[in-house]
N, C-alpha and C positions, 0 to 999 in steps of 0.2 A: 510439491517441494515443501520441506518442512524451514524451519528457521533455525535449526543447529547448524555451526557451525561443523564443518566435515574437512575435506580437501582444498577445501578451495575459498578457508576460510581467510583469504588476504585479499579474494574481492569483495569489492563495495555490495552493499545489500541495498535494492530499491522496493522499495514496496508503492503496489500499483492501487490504486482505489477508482475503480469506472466500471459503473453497470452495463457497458458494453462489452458483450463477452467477446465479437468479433475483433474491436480496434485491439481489446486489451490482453486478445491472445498474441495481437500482430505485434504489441510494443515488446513482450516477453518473449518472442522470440527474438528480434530486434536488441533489446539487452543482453540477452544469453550470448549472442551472438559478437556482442562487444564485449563482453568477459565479465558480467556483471551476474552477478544470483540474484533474483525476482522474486518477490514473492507477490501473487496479485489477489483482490478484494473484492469484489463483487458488490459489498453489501457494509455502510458506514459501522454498525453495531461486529460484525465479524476483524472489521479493521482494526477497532478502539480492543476487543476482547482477545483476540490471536496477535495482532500486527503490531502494536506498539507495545503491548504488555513482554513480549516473548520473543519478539524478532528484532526490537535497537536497531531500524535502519539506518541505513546512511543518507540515504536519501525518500522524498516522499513527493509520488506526481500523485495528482488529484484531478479527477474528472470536474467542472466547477457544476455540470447539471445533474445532480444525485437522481433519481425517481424514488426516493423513499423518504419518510420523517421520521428517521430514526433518536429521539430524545431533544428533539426540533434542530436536527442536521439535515438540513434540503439541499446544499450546496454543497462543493468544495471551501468556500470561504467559512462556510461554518465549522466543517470540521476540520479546518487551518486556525481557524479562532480555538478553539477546545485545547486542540493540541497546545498550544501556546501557554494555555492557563495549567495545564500538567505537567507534574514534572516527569519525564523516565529517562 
């Protein structure tokens, strides 16, 4: 799913960030499902490059136990701090 907005642009955007590809296919269905458009993350650098730059969610869940260091992003709380100091 990309980040244009298309049909169904009066719902809420969440963007999902969890290198759990199982839980985090389960919450995107799970939001679809309640009428929400998903877009999910894998990976903190693909988040910060695709996800905030280009998609303006509405909302942002975060996995808090990353497995990568991505620009020393280990957690959720680190890259909940980044954000904070960005503007978009």
């Amino acid at each position: 799913m990309g980040c244009s907005k298309k049909s169904n642009e009066n719902q809420e955007l969440v963007c999902l960030l969890d290198d759990d590809s199982v839980f985090s296919h389960a919450l995107e269905l799970w939001f679809e499902v309640q009428g929400y458009r998903i877009k999910v993350f894998h990976k903190a650098y693909s988040f910060f490059l695709k996800g905030l730059k280009y998609c303006q969610p509405d909302f942002v869940i975060m996995d808090f136990a990353l497995n990568e260091n991505y620009e020393g992003l280990k957690t959720g709380a680190d890259v909940a701090g980044r954000i904070s100091l960005r503007s978009y």
